[in-house]
C-alpha positions as CSV (number, residue, x, y, z in Angstrom):
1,X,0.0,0.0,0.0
2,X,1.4,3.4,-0.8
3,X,1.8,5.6,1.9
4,X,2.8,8.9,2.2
5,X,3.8,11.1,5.7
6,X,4.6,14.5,5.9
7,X,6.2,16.2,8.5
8,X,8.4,19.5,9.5
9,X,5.7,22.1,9.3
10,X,5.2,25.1,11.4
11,X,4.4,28.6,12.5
12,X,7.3,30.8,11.1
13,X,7.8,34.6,10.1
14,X,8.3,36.0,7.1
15,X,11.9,35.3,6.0
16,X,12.7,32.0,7.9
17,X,13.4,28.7,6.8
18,X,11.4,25.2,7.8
19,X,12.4,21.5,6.7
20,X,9.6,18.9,5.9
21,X,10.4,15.7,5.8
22,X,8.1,13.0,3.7
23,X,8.4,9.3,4.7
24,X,7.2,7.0,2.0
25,X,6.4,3.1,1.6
26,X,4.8,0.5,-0.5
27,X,6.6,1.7,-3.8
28,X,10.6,0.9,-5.0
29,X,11.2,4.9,-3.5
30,X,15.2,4.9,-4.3
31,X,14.5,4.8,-8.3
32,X,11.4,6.8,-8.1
33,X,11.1,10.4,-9.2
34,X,9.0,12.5,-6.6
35,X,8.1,15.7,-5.7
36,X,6.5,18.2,-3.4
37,X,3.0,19.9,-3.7
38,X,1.3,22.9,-2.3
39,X,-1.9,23.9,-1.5
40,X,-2.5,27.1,-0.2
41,X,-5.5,29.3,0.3
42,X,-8.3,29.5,-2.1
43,X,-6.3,27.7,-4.7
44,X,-5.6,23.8,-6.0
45,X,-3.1,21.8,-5.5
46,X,0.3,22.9,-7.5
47,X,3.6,21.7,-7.9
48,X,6.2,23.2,-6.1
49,X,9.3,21.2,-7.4
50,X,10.4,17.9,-8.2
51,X,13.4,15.2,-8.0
52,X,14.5,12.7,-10.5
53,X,15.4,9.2,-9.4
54,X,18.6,8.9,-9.6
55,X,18.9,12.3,-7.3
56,X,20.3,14.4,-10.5
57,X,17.6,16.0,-11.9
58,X,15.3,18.9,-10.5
59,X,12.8,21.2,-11.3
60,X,10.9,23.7,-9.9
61,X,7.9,25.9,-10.1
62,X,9.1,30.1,-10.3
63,X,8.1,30.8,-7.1
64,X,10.7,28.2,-5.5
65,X,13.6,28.2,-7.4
66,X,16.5,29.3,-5.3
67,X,14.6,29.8,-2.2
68,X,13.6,25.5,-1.9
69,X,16.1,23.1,-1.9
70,X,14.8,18.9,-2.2
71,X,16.5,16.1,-1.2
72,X,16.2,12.5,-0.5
73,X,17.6,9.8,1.9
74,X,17.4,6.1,0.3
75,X,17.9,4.8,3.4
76,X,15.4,6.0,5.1
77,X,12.9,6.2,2.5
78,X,12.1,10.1,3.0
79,X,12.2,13.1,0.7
80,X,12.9,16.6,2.2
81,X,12.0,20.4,1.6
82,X,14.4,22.7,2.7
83,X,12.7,26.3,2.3
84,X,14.4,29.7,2.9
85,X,13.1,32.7,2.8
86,X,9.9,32.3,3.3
87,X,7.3,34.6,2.4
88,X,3.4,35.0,3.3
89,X,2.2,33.8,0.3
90,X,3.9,30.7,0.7
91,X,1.6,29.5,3.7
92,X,-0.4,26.1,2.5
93,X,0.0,22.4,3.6
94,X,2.4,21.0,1.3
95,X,2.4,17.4,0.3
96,X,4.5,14.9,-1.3
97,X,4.3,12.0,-4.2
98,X,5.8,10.3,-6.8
99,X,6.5,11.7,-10.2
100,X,7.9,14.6,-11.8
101,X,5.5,16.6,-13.1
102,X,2.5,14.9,-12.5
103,X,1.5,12.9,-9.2
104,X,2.0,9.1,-10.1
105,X,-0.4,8.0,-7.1
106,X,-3.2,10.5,-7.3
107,X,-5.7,8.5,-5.0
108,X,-3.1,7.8,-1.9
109,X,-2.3,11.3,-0.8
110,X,-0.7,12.0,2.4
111,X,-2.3,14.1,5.1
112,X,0.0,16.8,4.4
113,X,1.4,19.3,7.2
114,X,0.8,22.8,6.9
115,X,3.2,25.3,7.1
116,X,2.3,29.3,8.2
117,X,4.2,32.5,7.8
118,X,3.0,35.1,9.3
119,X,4.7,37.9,11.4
């Protein structure tokens, strides 16, 4: 079963940084591509950036590059969000899933965790 767990969110201010963390199982996670979602107020779901498999490739949504760093550890089957920076605009709960442009498992979302900036 695919399962998806996000973590790291928080209350922050405007120009701090936060780390989420995404634990994954039930899919071969080390050779998958996967990336990180947003939802913030009012609007759908949107990419924020993505990883390839073999940890080479990226690519990210305007609003993130050079501000959001991702990442992944094999070993522990997690991808990570480091974001700097951050900006009102950029409160949502962010999410995580396999693919690079598109989510691969649209029906097995995780809950998400939600991140706030706000001074």
């Amino acid at each position: 079963q695919v399962q998806f767990v996000e973590s790291g969110g928080g209350l922050v201010q405007p120009g701090e940084s936060l780390r989420l963390s995404c634990h994954v199982s039930g899919f071969a996670f080390s050779t998958s591509d996967m990336s990180w979602y947003r939802q913030t107020p009012g609007k759908e779901r949107e990419l924020v950036g993505g990883l390839s498999g073999d940890g080479y490739g990226r690519n990210w949504m305007d609003y993130a590059k050079g501000r959001f760093t991702i990442s992944k550890d094999d070993a522990k089957m997690t991808l990570y969000l480091e974001m700097t920076n951050l900006q009102p605009e950029d409160t949502g709960v962010y999410f995580c899933n396999a693919g690079y442009w598109r989510p691969k498992f649209d029906d097995s979302w995780g809950q998400g965790t939600q991140v706030t900036v706000s001074s």
